[in-house]
Backbone as JSON, one array per atom type, in Angstrom:
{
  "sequence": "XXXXXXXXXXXXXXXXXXXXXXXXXXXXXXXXXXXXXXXXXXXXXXXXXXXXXXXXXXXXXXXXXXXXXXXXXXXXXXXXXXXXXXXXXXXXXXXXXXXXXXXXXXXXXXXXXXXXXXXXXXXXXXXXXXXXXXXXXXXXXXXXXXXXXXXXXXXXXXXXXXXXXXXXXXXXXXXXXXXXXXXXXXXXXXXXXXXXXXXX",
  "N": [[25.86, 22.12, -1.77], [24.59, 24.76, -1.22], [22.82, 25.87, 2.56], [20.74, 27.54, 3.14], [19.88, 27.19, 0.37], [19.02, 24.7, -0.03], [17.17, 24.32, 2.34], [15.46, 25.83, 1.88], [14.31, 24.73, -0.8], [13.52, 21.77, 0.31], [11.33, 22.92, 1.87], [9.5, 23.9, -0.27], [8.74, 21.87, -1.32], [7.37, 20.7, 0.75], [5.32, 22.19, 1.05], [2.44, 22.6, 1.12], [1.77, 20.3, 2.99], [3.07, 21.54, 5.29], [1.84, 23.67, 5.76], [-1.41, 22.61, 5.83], [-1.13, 21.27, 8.42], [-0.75, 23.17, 10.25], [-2.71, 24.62, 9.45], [-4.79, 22.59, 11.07], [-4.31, 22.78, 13.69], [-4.76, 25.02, 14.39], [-7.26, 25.86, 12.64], [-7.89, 28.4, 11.59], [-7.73, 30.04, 8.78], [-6.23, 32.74, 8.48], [-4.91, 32.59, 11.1], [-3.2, 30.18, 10.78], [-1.36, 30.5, 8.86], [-0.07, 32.88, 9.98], [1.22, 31.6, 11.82], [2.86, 29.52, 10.23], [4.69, 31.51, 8.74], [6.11, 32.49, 11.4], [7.3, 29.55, 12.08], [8.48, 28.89, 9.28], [10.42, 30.64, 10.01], [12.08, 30.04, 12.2], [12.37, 27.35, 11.47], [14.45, 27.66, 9.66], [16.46, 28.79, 10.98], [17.38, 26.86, 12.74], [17.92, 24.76, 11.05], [21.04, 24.09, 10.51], [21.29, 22.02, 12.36], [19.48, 19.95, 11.82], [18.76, 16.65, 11.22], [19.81, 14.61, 8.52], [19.5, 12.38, 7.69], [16.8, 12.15, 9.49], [13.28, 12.61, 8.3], [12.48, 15.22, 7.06], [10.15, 16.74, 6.83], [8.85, 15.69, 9.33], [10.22, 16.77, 10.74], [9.79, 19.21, 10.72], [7.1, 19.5, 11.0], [7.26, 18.85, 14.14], [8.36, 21.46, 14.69], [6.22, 23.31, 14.38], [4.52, 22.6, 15.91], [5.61, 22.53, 18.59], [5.66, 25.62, 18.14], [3.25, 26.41, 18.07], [2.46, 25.45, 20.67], [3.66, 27.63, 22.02], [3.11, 29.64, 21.49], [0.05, 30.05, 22.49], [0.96, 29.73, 25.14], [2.25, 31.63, 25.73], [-0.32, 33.97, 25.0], [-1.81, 32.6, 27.05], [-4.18, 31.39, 27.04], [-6.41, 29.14, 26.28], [-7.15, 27.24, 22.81], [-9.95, 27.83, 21.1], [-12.42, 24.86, 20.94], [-14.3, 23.31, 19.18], [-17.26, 21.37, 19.35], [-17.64, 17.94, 17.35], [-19.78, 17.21, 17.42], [-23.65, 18.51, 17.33], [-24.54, 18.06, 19.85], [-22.79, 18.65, 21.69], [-21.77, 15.76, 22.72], [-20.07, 13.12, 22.15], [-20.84, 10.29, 19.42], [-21.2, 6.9, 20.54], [-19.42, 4.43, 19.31], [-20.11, 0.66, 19.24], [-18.0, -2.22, 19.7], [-18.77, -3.98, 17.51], [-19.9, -2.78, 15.64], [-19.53, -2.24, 11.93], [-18.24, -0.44, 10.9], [-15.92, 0.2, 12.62], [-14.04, -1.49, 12.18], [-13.39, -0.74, 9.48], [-10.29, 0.27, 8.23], [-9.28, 3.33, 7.98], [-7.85, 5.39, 5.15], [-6.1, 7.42, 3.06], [-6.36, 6.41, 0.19], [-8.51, 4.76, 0.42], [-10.52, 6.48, 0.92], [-10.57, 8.1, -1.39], [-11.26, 5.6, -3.38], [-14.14, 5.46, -2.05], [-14.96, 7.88, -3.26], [-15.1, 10.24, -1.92], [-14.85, 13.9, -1.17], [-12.25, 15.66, -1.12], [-11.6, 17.97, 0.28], [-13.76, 17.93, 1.64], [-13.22, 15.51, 4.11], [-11.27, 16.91, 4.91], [-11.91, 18.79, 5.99], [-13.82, 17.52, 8.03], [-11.93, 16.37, 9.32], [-10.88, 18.83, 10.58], [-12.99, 19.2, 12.36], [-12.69, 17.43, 14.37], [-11.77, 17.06, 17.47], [-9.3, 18.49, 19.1], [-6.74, 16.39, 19.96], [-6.97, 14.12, 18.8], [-7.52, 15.21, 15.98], [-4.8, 15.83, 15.25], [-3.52, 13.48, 15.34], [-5.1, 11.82, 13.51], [-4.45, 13.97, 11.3], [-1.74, 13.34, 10.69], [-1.35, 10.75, 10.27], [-2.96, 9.67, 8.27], [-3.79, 11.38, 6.52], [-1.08, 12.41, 5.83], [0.99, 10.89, 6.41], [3.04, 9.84, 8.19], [4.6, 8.09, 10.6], [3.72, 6.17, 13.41], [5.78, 6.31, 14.83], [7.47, 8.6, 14.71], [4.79, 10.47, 14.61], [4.61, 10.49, 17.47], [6.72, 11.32, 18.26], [6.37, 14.01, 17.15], [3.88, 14.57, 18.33], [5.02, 14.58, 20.8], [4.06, 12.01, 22.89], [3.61, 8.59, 23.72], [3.43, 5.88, 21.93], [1.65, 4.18, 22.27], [-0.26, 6.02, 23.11], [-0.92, 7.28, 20.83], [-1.73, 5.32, 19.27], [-4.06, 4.78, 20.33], [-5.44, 7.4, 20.33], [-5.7, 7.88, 17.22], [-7.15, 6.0, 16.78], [-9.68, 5.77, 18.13], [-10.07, 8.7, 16.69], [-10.38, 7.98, 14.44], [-12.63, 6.51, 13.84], [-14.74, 8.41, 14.61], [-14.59, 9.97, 12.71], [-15.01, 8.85, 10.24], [-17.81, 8.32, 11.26], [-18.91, 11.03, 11.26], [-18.26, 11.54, 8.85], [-20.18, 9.76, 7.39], [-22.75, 10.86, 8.5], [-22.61, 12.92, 7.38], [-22.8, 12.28, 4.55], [-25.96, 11.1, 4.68], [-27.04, 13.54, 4.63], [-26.55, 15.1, 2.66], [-27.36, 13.16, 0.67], [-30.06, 13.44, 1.6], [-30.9, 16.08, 0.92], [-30.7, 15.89, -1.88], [-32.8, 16.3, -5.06], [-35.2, 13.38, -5.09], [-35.65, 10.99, -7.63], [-38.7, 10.71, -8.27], [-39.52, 13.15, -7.31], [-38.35, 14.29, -9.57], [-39.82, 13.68, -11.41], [-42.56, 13.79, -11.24], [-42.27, 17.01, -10.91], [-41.71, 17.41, -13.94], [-43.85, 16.37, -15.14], [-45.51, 18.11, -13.96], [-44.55, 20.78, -15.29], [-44.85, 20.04, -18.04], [-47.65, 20.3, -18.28], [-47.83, 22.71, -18.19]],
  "CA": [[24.73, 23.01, -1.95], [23.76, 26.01, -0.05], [22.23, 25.33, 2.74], [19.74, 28.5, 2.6], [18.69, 27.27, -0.67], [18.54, 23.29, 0.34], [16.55, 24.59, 2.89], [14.06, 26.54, 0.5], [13.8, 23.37, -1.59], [13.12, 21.36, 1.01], [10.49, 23.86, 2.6], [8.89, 24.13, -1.17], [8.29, 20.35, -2.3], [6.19, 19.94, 1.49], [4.51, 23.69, 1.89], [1.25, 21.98, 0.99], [1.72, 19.8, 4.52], [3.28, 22.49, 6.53], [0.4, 24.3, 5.86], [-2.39, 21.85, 6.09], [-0.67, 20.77, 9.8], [-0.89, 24.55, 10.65], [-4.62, 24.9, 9.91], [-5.65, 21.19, 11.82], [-4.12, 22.82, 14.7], [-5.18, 26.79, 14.54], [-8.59, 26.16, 12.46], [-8.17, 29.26, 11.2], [-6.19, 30.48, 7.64], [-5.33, 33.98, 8.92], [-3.55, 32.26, 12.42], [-2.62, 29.45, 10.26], [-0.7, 31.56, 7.85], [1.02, 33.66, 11.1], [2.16, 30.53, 12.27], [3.71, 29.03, 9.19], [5.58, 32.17, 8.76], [6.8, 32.0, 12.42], [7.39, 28.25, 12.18], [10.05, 28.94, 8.9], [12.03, 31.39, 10.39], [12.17, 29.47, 13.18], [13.34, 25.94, 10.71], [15.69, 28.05, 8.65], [17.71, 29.23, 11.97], [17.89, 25.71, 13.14], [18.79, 23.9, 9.8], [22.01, 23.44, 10.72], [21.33, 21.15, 13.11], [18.71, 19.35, 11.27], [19.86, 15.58, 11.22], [19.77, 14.26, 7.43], [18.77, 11.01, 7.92], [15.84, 12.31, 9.35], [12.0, 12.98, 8.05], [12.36, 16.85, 6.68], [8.39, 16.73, 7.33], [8.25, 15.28, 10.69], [10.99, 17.57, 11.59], [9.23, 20.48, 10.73], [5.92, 19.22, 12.07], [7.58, 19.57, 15.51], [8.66, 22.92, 15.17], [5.33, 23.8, 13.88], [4.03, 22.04, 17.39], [6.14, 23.85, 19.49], [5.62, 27.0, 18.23], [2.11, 26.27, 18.35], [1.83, 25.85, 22.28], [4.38, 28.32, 23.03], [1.84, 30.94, 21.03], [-0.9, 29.66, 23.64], [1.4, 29.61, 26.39], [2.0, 33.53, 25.63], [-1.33, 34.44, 25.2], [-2.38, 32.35, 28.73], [-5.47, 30.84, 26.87], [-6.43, 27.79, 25.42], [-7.84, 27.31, 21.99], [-10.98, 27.29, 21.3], [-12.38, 23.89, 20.77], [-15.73, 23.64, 18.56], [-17.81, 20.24, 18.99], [-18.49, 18.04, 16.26], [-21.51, 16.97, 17.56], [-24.43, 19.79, 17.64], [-25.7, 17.94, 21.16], [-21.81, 18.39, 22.38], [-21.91, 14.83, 22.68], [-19.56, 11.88, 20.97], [-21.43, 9.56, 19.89], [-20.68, 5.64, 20.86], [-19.4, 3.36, 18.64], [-20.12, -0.85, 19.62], [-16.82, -2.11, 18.32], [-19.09, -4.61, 16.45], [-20.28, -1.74, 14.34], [-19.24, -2.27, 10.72], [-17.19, 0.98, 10.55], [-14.66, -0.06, 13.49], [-13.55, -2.94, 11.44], [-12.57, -0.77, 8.28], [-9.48, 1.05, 8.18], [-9.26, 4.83, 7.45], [-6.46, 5.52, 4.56], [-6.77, 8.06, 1.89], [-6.57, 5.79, -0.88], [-10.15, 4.3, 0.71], [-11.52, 7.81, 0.78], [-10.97, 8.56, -2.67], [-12.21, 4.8, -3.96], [-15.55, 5.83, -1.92], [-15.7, 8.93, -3.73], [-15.32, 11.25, -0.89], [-14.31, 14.88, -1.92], [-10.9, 15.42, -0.07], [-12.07, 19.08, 0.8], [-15.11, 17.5, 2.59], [-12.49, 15.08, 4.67], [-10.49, 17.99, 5.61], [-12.95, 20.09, 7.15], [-14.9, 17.1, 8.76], [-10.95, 16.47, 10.03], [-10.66, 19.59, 11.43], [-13.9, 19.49, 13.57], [-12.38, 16.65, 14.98], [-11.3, 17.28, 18.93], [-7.61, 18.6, 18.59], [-5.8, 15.54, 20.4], [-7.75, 13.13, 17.71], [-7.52, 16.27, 14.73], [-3.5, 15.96, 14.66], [-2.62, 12.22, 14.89], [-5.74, 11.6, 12.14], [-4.15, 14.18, 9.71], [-0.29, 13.14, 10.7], [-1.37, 9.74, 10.01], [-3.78, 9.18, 7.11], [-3.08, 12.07, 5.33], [0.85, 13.09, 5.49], [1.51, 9.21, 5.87], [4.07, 9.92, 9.41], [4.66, 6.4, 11.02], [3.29, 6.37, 14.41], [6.93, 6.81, 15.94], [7.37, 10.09, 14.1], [3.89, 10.83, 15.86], [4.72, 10.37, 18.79], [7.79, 12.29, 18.36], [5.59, 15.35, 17.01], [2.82, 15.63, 19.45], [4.94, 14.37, 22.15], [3.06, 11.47, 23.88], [3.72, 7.94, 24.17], [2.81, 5.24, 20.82], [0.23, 3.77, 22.51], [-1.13, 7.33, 23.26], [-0.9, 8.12, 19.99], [-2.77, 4.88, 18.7], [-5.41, 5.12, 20.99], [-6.25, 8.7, 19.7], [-5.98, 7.84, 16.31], [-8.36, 5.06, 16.97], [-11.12, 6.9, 18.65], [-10.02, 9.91, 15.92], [-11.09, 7.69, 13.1], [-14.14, 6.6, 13.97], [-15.6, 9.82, 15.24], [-14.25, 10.34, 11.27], [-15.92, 7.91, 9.5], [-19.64, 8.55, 11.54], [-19.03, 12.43, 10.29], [-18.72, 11.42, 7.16], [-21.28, 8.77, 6.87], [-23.84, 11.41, 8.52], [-22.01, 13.85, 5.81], [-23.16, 11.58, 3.45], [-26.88, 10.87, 4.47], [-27.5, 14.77, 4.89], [-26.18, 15.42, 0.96], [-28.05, 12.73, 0.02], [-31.56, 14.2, 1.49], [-31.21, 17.29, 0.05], [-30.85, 15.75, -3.4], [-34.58, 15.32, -5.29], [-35.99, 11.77, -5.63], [-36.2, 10.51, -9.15], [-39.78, 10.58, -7.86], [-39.93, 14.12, -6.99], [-38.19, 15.28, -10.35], [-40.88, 12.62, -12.41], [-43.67, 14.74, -10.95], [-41.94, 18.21, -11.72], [-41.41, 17.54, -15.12], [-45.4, 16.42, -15.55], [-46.32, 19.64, -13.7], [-44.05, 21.31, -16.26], [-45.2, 19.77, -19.31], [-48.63, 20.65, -18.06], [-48.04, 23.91, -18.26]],
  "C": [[24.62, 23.96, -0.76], [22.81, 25.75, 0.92], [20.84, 26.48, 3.14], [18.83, 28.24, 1.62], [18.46, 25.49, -0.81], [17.06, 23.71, 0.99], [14.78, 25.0, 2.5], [13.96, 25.44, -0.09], [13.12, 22.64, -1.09], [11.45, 21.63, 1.54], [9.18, 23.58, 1.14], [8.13, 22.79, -1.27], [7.68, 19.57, -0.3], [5.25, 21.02, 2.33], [3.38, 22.93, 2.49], [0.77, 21.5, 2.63], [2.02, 20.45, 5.31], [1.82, 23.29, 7.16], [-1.03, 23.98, 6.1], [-2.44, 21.19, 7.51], [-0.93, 21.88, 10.37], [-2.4, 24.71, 11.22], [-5.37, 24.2, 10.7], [-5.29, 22.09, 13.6], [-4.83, 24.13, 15.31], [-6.64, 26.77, 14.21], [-8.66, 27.18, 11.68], [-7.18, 29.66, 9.97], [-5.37, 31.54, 7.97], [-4.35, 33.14, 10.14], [-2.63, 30.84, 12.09], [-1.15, 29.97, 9.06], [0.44, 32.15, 8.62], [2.22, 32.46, 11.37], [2.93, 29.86, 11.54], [4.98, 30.06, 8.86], [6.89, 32.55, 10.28], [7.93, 30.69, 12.39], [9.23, 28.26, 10.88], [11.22, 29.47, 8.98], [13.12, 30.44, 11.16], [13.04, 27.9, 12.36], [14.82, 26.35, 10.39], [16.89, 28.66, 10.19], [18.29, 27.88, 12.62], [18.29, 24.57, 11.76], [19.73, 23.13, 9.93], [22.54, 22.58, 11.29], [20.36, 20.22, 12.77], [19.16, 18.02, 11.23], [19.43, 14.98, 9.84], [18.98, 13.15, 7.28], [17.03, 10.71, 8.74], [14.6, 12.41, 8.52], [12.31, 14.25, 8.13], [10.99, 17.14, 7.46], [8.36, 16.39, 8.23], [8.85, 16.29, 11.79], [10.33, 19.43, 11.86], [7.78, 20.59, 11.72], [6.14, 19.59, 13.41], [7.66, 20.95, 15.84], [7.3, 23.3, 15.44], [4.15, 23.53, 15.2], [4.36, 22.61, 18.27], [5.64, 25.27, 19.52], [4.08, 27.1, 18.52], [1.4, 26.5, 19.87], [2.65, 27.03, 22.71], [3.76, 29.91, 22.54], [0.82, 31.32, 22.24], [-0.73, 30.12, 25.03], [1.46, 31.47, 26.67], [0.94, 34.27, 25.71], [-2.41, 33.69, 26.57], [-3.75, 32.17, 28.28], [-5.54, 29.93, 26.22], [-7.15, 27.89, 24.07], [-9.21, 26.68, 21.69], [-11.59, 26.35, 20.4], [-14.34, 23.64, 19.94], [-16.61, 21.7, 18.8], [-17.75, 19.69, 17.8], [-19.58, 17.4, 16.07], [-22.47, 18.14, 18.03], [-24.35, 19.66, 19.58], [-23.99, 18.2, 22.5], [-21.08, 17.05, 22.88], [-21.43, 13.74, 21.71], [-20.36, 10.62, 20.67], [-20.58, 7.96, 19.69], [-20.7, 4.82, 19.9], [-19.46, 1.73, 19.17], [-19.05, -1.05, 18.82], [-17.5, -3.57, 17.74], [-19.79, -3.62, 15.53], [-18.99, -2.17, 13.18], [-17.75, -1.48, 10.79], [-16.33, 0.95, 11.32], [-13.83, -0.96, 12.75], [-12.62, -2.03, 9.93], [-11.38, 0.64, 8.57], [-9.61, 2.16, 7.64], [-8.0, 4.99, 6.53], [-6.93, 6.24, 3.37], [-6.6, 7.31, 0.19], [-8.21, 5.13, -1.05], [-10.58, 5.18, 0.9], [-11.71, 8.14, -0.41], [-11.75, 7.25, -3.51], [-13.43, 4.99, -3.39], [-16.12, 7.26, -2.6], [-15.97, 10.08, -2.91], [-14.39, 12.49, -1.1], [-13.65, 15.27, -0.46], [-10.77, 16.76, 0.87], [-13.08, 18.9, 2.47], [-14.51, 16.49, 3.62], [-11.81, 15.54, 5.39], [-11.17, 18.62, 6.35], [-13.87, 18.69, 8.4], [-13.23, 16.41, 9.95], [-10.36, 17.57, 10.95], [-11.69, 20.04, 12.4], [-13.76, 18.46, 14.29], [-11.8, 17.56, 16.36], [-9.75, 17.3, 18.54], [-7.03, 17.51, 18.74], [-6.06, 14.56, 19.53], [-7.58, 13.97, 16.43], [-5.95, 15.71, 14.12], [-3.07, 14.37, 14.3], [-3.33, 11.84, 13.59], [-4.92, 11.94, 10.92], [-2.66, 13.73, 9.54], [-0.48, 11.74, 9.69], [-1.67, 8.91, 8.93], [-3.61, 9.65, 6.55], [-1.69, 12.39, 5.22], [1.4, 11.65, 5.39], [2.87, 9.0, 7.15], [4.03, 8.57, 10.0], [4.53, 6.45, 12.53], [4.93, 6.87, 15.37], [7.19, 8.36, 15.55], [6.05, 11.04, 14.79], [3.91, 11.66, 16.75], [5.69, 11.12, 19.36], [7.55, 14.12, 18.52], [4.82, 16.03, 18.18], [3.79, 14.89, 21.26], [4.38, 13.61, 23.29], [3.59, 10.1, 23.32], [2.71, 6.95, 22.5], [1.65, 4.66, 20.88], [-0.8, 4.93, 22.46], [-1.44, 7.59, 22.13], [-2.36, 7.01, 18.85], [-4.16, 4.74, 19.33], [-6.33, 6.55, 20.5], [-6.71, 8.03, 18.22], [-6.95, 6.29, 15.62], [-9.82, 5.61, 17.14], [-10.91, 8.32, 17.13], [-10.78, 9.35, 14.42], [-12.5, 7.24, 13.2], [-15.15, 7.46, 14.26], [-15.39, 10.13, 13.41], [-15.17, 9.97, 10.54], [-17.47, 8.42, 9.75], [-19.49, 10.43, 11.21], [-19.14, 12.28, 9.21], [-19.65, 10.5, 6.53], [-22.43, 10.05, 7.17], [-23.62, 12.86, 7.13], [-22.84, 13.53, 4.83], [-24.95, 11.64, 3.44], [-27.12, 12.61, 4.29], [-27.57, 15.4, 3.01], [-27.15, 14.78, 0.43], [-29.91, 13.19, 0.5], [-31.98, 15.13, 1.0], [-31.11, 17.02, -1.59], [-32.09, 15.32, -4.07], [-34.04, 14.06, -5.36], [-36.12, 11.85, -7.09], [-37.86, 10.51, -9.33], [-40.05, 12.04, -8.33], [-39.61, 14.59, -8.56], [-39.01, 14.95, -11.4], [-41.72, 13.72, -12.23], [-43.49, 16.45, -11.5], [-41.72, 18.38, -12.75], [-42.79, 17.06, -15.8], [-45.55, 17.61, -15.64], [-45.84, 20.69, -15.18], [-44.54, 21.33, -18.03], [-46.9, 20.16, -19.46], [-48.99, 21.97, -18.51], [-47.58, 24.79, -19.61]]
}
């Protein structure tokens, strides 16, 4: 086979993740977008050295890492980093809290019913160094050595983030959760509006 159009095959059947690794890191679709198009020139010239027996996806992930700081490194500024607490402030989990105890895995996001949109975004207001191993990990499914390979840091480093990364996860999406649910009437409130109504 061609390896131009291996390449393209390859590239096709894991855009989805190239692109979803792009945005965790940039935040943004327009500099997410730049960088993906950077990122495959950049695969398709090294291809040939690609090692088979590798992870296609983990391999790309790197590039997509690289090119990432060496964007940064060019423009001589860091990216900017948004809280995802209003008060700036993480807040402390007791690791006898409930929610330390249960594993993060997107098969247990979708049996809770958690819309995978609303996961993604509460993943990307995650703190970058906690943003990438989360989505490497839970969502793309990378095996901590692959990781570790990507962002460059050490397995322990990598489960220690993605320790602290999930629980900062979880209490976003639990306060996710109570906030949705206050803004929804009371069976109470809509009892009474449908008197007033009939009243009238």
């Amino acid at each position: 086979m061609d390896s131009g159009v291996e390449y393209q095959g390859l590239v096709l059947s894991h855009l989805d993740s190239l692109y979803n690794y792009a945005l965790v890191l940039t935040r943004r679709s327009e500099d997410a977008e730049d960088l993906l198009q950077e990122v495959l020139v950049r695969g398709f010239q090294g291809f040939a050295s690609f090692d088979q027996t590798l992870s296609f996806k983990g391999w790309m992930f790197t590039i997509i890492k690289n090119a990432y700081i060496d964007r940064f490194r060019r423009q001589r500024r860091l990216p900017p980093e948004e809280p995802l607490w209003a008060s700036g402030e993480e807040p402390v989990l007791s690791l006898d809290n409930p929610l330390c105890s249960v594993p993060l895995a997107p098969e247990d996001l979708l049996l809770r019913r958690e819309a995978i949109e609303q996961v993604r975004e509460a993943i990307r207001r995650l703190p970058e160094e906690m943003r990438e191993v989360v989505e490497l990990r839970d969502v793309e499914g990378l095996s901590y050595r692959e990781i570790a390979h990507v962002v460059n840091r050490p397995i322990g480093t990598v489960m220690s983030r993605l320790y602290r990364g999930r629980n900062l996860l979880r209490t976003c999406l639990v306060e996710l959760r109570r906030s949705v649910e206050q803004m929804r009437p009371r069976p109470a409130d809509q009892a009474s509006k449908a008197k007033a109504h009939d009243r009238l």
